[in-house]
VEXDREN-2710 file (C-alpha; in Angstrom, 1 decimal):
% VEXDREN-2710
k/r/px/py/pz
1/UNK/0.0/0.0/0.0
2/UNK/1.2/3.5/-0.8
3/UNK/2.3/5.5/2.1
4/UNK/0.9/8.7/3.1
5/UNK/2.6/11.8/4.4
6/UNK/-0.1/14.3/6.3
7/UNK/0.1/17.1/8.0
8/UNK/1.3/18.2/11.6
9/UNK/-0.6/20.5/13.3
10/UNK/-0.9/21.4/16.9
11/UNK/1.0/18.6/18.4
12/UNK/-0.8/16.0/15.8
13/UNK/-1.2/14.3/12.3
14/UNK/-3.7/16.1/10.7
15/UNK/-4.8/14.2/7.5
16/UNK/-5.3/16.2/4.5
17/UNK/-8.8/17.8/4.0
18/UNK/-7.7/19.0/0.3
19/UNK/-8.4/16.2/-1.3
20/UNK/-5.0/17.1/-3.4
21/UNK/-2.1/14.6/-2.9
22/UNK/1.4/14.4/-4.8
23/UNK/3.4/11.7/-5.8
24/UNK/6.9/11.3/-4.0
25/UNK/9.3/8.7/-5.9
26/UNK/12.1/6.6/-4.4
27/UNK/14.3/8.4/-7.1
28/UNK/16.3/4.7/-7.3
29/UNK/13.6/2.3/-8.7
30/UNK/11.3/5.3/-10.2
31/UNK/8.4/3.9/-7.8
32/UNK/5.8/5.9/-6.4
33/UNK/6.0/4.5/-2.8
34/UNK/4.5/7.9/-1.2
35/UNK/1.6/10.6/-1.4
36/UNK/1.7/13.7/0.6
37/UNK/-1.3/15.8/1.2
38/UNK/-1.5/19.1/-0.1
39/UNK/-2.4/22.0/2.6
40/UNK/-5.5/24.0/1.4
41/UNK/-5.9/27.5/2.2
42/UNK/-7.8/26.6/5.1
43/UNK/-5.3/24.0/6.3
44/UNK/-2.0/26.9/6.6
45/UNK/-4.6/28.8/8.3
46/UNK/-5.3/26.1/11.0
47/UNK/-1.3/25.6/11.1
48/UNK/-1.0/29.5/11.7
49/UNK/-3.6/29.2/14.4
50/UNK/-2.2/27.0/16.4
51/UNK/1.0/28.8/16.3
52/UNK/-0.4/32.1/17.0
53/UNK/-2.0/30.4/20.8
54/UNK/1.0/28.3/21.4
55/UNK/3.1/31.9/21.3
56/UNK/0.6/33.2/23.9
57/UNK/2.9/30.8/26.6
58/UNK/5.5/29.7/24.5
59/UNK/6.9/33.2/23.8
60/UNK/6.8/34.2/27.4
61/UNK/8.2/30.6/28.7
62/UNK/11.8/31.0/30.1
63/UNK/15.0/29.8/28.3
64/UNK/15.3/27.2/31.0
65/UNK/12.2/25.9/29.9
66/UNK/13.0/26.2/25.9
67/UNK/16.6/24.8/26.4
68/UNK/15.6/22.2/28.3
69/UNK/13.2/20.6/25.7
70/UNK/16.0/21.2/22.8
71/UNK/18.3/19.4/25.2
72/UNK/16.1/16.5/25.0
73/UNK/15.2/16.9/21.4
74/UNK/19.0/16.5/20.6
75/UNK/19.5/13.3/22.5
76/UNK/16.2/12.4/20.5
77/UNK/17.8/13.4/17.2
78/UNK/21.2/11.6/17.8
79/UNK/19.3/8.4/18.6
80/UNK/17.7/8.9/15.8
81/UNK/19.8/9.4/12.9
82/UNK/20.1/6.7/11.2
83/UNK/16.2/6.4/11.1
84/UNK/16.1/10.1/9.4
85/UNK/19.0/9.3/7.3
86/UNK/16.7/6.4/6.1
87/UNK/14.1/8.4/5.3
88/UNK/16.1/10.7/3.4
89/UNK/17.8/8.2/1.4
90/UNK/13.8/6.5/0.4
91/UNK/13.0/9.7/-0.9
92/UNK/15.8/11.6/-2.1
93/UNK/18.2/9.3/-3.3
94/UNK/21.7/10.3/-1.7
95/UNK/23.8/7.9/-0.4
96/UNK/23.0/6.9/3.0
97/UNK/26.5/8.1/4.6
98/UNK/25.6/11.4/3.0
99/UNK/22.4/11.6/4.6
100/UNK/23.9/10.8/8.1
101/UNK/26.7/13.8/7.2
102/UNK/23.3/16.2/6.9
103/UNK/21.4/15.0/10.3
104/UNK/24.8/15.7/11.7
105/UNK/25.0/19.2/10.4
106/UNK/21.8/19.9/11.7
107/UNK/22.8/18.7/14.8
108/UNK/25.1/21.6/15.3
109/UNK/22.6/24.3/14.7
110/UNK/20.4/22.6/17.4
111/UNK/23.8/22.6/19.6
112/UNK/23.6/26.0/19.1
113/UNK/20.1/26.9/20.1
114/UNK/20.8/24.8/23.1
115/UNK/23.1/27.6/24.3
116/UNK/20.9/30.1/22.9
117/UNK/21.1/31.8/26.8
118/UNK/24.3/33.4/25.2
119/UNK/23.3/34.6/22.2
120/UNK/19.8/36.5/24.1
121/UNK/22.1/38.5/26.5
122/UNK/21.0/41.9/26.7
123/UNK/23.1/45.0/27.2
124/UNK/23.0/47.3/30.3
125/UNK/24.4/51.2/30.7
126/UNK/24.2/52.7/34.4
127/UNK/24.1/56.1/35.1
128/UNK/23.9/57.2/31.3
129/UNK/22.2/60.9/33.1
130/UNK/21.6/61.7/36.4
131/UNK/20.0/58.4/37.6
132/UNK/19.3/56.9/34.4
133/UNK/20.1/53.2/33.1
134/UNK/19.5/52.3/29.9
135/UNK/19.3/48.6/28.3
136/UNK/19.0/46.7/25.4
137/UNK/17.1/43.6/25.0
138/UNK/15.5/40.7/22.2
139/UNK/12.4/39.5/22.2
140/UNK/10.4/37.0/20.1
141/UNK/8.5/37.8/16.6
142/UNK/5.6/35.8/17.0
143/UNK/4.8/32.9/14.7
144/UNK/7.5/32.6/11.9
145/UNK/7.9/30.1/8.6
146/UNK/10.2/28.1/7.2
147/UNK/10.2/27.0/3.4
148/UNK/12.6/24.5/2.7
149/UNK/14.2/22.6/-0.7
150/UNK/14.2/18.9/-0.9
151/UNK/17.9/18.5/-1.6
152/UNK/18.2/18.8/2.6
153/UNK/15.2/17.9/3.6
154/UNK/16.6/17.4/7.6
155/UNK/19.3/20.0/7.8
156/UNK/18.0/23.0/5.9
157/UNK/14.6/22.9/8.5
158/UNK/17.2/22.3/11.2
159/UNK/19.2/25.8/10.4
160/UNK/15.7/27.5/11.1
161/UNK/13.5/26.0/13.6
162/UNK/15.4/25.4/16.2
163/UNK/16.9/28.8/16.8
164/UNK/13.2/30.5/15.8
165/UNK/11.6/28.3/19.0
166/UNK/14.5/28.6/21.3
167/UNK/14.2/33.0/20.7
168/UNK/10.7/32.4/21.7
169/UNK/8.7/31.7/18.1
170/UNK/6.7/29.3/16.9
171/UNK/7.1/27.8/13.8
172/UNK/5.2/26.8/10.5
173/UNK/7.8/24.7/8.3
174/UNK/6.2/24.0/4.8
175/UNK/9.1/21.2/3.3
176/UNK/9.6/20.1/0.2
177/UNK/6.7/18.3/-1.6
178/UNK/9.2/15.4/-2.8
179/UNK/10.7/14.3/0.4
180/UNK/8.4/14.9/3.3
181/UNK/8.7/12.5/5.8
182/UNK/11.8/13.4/7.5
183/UNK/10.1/16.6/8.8
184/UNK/7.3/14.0/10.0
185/UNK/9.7/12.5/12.2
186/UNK/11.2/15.7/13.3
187/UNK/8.2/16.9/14.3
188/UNK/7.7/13.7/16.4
189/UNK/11.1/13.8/18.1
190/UNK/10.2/17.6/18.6
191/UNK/7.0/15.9/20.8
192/UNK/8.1/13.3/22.6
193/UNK/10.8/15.9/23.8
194/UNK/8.2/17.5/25.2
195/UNK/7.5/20.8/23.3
196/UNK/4.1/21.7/23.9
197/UNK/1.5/21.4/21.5
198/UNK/1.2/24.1/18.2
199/UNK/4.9/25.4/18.9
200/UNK/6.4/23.5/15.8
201/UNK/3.7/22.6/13.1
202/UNK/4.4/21.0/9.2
203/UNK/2.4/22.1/6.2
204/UNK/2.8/20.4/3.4
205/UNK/1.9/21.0/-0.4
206/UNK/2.7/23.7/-3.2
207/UNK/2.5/27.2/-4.6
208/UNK/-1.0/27.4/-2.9
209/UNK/0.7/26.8/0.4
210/UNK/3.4/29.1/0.3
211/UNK/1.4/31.8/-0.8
212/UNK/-0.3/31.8/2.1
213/UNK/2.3/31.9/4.2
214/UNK/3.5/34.6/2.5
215/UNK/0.6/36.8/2.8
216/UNK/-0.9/35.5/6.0
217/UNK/-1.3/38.5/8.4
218/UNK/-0.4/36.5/11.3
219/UNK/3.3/35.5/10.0
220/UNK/5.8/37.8/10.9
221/UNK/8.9/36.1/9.5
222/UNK/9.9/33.8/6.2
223/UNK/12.9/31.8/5.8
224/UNK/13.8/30.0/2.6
225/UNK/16.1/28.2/0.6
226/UNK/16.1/27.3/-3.0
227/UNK/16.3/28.6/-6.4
228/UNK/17.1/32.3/-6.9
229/UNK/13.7/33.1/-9.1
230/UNK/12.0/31.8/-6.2
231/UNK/13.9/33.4/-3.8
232/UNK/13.0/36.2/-5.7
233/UNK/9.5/36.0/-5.7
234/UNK/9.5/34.9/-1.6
235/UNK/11.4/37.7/-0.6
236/UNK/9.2/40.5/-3.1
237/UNK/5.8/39.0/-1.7
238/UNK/6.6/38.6/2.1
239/UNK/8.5/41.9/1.7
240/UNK/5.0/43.6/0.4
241/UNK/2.5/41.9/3.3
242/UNK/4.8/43.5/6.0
243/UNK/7.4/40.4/7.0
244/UNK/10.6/39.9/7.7
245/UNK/12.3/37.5/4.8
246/UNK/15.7/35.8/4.6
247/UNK/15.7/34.1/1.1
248/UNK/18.7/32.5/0.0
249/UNK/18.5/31.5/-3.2
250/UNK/20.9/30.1/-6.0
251/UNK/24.8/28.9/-7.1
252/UNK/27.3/29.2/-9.5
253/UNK/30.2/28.1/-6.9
254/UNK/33.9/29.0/-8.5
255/UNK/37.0/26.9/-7.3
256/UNK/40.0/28.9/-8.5
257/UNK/43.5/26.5/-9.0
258/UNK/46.8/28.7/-9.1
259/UNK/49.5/26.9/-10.5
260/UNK/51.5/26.7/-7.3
261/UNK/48.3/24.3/-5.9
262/UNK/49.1/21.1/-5.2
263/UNK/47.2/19.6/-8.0
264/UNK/46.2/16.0/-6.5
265/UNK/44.8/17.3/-3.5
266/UNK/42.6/20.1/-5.8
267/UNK/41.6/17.4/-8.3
268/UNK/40.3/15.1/-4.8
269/UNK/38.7/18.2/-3.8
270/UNK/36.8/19.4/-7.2
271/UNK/35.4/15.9/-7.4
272/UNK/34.2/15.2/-3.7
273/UNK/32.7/18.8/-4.3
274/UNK/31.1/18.4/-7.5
275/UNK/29.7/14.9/-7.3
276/UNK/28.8/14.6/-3.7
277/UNK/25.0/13.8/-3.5
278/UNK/25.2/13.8/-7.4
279/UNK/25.7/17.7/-7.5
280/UNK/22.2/18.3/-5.7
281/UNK/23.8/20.7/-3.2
282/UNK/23.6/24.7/-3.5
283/UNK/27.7/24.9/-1.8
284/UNK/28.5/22.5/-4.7
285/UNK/31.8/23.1/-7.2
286/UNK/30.2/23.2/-10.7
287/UNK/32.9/25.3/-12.1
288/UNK/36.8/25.2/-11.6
289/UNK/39.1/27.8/-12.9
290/UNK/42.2/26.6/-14.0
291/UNK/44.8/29.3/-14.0
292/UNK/48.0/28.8/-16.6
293/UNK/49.5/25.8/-17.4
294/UNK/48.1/23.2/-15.3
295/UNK/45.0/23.1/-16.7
296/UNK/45.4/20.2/-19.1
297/UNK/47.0/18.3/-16.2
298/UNK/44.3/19.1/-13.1
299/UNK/41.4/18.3/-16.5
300/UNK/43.1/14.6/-16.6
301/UNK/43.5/14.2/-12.6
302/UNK/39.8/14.8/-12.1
303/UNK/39.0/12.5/-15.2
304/UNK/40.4/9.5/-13.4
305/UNK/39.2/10.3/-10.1
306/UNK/35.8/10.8/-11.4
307/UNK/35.8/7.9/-13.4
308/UNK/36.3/5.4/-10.9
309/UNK/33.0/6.6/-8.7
310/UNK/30.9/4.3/-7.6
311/UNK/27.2/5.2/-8.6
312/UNK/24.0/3.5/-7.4
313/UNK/20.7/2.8/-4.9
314/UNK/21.6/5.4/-1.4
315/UNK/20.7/2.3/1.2
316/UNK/23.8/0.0/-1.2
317/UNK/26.6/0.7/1.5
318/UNK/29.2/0.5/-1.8
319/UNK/27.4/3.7/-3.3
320/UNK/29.2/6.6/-3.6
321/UNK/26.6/8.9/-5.4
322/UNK/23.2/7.9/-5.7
323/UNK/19.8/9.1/-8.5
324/UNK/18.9/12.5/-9.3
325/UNK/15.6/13.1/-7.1
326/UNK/12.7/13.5/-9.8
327/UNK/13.2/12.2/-13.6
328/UNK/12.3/15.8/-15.1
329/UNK/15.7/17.1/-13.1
330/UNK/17.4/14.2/-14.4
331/UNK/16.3/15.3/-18.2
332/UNK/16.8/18.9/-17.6
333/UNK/20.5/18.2/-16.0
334/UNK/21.2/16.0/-19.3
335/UNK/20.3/18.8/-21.4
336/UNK/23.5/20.6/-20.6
337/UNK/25.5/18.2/-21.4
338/UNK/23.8/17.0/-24.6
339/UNK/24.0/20.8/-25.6
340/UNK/27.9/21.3/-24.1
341/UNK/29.5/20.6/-27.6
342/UNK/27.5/22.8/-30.0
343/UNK/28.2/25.9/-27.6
344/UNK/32.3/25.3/-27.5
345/UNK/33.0/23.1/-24.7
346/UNK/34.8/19.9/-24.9
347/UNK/32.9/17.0/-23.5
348/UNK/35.4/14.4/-21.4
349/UNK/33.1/12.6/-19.9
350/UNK/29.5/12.0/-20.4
351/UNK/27.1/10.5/-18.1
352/UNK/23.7/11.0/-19.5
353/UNK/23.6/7.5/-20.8
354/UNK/24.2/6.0/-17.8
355/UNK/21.8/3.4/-15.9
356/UNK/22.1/0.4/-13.3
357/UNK/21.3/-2.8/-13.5
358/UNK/18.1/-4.1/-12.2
359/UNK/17.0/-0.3/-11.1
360/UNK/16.7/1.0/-15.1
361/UNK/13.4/2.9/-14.4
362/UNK/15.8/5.1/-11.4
363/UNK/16.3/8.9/-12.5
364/UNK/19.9/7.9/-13.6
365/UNK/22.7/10.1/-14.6
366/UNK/26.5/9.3/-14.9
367/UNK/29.5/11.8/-14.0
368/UNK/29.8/14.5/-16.7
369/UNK/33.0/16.8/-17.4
370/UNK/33.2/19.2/-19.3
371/UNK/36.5/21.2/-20.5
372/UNK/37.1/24.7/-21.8
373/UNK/33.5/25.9/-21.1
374/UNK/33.1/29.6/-22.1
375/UNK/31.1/31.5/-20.3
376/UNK/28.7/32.0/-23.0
377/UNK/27.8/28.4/-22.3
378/UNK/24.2/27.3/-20.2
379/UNK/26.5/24.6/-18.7
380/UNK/28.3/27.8/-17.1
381/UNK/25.3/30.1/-16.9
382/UNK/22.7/28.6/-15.5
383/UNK/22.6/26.5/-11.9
384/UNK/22.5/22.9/-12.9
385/UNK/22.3/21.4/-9.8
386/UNK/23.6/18.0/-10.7
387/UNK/26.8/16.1/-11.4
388/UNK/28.3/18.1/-14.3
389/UNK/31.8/20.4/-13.2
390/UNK/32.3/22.6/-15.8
391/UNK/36.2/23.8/-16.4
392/UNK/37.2/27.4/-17.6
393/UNK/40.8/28.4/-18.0
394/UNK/42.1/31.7/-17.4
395/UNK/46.1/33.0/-18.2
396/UNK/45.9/35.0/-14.7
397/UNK/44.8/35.6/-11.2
398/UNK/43.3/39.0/-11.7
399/UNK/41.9/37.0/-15.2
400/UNK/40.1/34.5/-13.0
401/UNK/39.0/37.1/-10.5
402/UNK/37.4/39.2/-13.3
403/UNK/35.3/35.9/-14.3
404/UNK/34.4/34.8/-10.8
405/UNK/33.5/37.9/-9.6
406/UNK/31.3/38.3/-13.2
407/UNK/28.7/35.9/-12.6
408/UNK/25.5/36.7/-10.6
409/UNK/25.9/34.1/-8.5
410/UNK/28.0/34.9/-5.3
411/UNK/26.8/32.1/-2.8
412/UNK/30.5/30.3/-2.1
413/UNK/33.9/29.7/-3.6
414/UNK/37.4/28.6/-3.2
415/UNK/41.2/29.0/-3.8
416/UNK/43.7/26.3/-3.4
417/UNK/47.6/28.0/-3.5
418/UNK/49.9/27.5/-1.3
419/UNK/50.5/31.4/-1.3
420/UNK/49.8/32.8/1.5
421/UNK/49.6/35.7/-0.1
422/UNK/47.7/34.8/-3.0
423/UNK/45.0/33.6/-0.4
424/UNK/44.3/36.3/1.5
425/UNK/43.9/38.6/-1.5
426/UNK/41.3/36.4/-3.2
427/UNK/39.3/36.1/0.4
428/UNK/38.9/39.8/0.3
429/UNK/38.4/40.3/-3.1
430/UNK/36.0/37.9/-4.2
431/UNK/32.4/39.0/-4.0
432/UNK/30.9/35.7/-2.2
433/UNK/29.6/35.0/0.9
434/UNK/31.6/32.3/2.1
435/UNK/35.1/31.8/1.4
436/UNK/37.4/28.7/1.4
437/UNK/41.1/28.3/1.6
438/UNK/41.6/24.5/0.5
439/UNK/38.6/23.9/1.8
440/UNK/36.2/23.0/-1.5
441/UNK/32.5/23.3/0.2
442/UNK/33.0/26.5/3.1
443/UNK/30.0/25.9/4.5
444/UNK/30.4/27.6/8.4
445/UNK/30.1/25.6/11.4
446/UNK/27.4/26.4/13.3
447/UNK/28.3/29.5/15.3
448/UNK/28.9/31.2/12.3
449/UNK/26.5/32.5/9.2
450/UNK/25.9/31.0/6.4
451/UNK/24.4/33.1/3.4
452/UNK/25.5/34.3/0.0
453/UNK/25.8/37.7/-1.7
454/UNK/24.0/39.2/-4.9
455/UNK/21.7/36.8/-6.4
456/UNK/22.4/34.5/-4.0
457/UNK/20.7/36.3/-1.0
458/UNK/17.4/38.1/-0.9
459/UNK/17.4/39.8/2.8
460/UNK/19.4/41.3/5.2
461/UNK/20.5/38.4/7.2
462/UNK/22.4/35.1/6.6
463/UNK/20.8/31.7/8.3
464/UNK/22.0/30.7/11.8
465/UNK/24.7/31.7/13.9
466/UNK/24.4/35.5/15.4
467/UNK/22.6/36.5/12.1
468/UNK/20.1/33.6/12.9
469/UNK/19.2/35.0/16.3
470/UNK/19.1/38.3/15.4
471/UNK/16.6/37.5/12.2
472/UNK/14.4/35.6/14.4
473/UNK/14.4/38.5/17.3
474/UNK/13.5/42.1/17.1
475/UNK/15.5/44.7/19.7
476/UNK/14.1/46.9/22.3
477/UNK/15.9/49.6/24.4
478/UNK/14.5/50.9/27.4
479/UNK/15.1/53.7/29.5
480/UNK/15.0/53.9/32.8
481/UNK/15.0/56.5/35.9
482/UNK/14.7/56.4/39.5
483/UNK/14.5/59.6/41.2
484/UNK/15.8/59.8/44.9
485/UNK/13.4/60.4/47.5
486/UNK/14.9/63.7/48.3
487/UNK/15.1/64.7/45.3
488/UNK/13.1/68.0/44.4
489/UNK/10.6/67.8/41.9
490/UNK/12.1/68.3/38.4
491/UNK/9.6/70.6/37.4
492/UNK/8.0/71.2/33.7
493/UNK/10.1/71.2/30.7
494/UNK/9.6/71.4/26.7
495/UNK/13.1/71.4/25.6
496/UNK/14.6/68.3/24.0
497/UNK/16.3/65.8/26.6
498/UNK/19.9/65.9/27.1
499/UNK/21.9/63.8/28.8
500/UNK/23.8/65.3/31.6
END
């Protein structure tokens, strides 16, 4: 029998009143083993509901109580992972050691809002005037939304949600529609931990849901990840009804080689970064710069390496990269490649024709490579968000700068040099929001932001960290005097205050 994926509202499975269900495909066989119910208008509204009464406690509970419960929900979550990485594996397809990397990720942002105490510290000045304090304080937005992509369907709700709820919020996550369940069993482990009822609710569904999120009067705040059009769009609309919006939104991500690199450890790295959960990832390498010389050398390095990977089902412990999630993506993400010749690139290796044995209806796609791209080319333009790496060449640094610093795009990038030098020019001169120095896929640790810049960020803040805490909390300063006893009265008096 087909599984079904409902909705969780108010501390409960809520089945689907829509009447509207999508399909969701264990991307390896090509099997619809899954429908998720769609939320109606009506249905966010009940979600929103039962946020808006659960803040009426929740947002005044103290950060004893709210650490407490995320104390226990991590203990829940660690027990847990391999279950979630299960689930993530059924119904996106990544390899299941990949999906335990992403619980574990999300792990740290919850580490984070365990010690959220820290980050809500206010500020105090004594004796500003004559008597007078003044301090600074945070305090919760109310109910706030999360819409997140289905290429981390545990760790992109986990950089929201639990930060949002331990500041005081409640929270409305509306997940992908193509891999649902593991924000089911989040939302379970959220309850048995002991969060009360209607602080953490799921909506599931599509454009219909989202919208009213984005409009609903009773939202105050909307984080997303995903494409930049969308991004777009999420952070235009919430923008217009009055909300807060952090949207991060698309990748190009630039690994720039200088010929002094050591070229076997760049070539590991442009691989692992490129073709790790088959290029579904918005901090993966799609395009490496090759500066001078070694390009020709670095091309053939990541041609063998990329040759011998291992490709098939997520729960077969030998896989190293698993099935595109939907077979559109797969098509669309063979398009480039099919194309790559006819606009100037030179095709090494081409995986559209790819399949497995004994899983032929899986949304299949081999390792693609493609050499002396211009940028003219889609395969450079455009985010394809699968396993093709691109390769452009350049003669210099500043060259390779110029072209980097070119495309929309500005989520992450890297250098690998071993100039010192060299290395810290290129971290202050490239326009990106995350930086790495050897490091392929700079995505922060948890006590840091993560966010882009240009296209790749729709807002003012980045996701977790002090940006996190500060996105889901609003300041307040207040002012205070207490007049001594024997003091004489002050009297009336129309000029402006001064501080004396």
């Amino acid at each position: 029998m087909t599984k079904i994926v409902n909705h969780w509202i108010g501390g409960k499975t809520v089945e689907g009143a829509s009447g509207t269900y999508g399909p969701v495909t264990n991307p390896a066989t090509g099997e619809v083993t899954t429908k998720v119910a769609f939320a109606s208008v009506d249905e966010v509204d009940a979600a929103v509901a039962a946020a808006k009464e659960a803040y009426l406690t929740w947002g005044q509970s103290s950060l004893a109580q709210r650490t407490s419960i995320l104390f226990t929900f991590r203990a829940l979550l660690d027990a847990n992972r391999d279950a979630i990485a299960e689930l993530i594996t059924a119904e996106h397809g990544k390899v299941h050691s990949d999906a335990l990397g992403e619980v574990a990720r999300g792990l740290e942002i919850v580490d984070l809002a365990c010690g959220i105490s820290v980050q809500l510290k206010g500020e105090l000045s004594t004796q500003v005037a004559s008597r007078v304090d003044v301090s600074s304080i945070r305090q919760p937005l109310g109910v706030v939304a999360g819409i997140t992509p289905f290429n981390f369907p545990a760790m992109v709700p986990m950089w929201m949600f639990p930060i949002a709820i331990a500041c005081g919020n409640t929270f409305v996550l509306k997940p992908s529609e193509k891999d649902p369940s593991a924000s089911l069993k989040i939302a379970e482990l959220l309850a048995e931990a002991g969060l009360p009822d209607g602080v953490f609710n799921v909506v599931h569904g599509d454009k219909v849901a989202v919208d009213r999120l984005l409009e609903h009067p009773d939202v105050k705040a909307v984080s997303f990840v995903g494409s930049t059009p969308i991004a777009r769009y999420i952070h235009t609309t919430a923008s217009a009804n009055g909300k807060r919006v952090q949207a991060l939104g698309g990748a190009k991500n630039h690994m720039l080689v200088l010929p002094d690199a050591d070229l076997d450890a760049a070539a590991d790295a442009a691989v692992s970064a490129a073709y790790g959960s088959a290029g579904e990832r918005c901090m993966a390498i799609s395009a490496v710069v090759a500066v001078g010389a070694i390009g020709d050398e670095l091309v053939e390095k990541i041609r063998e390496r990329a040759e011998k990977i291992k490709i098939g089902p997520g729960d077969d412990p030998t896989s190293e990269m698993g099935p595109l999630i939907t077979k559109v993506h797969r098509d669309k993400v063979a398009s480039y490649v099919e194309g790559a010749a006819a606009e100037g690139c030179e095709v090494v290796l081409d995986g559209t024709g790819f399949t497995v044995d004994g899983f032929e209806d899986g949304h299949w796609i081999g390792i693609s490579l493609l050499d002396r791209v211009p940028t003219s080319a889609k395969a450079y333009q455009d985010e394809i968000f699968g396993p093709v790496l691109t390769v452009l060449r350049t003669e210099t640094y500043e060259e390779a700068l110029d072209l980097i610093n070119a495309s929309p795009f500005g989520n992450g990038t890297a250098i690998f040099t071993r100039d010192g030098g060299a290395a810290r020019r290129f971290q202050l001169e490239v326009e990106a929001g995350m930086v790495g120095v050897n490091v392929p896929i700079p995505v922060p640790v948890g006590y840091h932001s993560f966010g882009g810049w240009k296209d790749s960020l729709f807002g003012d803040h980045h996701i977790y960290g002090n940006d996190g805490t500060h996105f889901y909390t609003r300041g307040k300063v207040v002012t205070t005097r207490w007049p001594d006893p024997a003091d004489a009265p002050a009297g009336v008096d129309l000029g402006f205050p001064r501080n004396h």
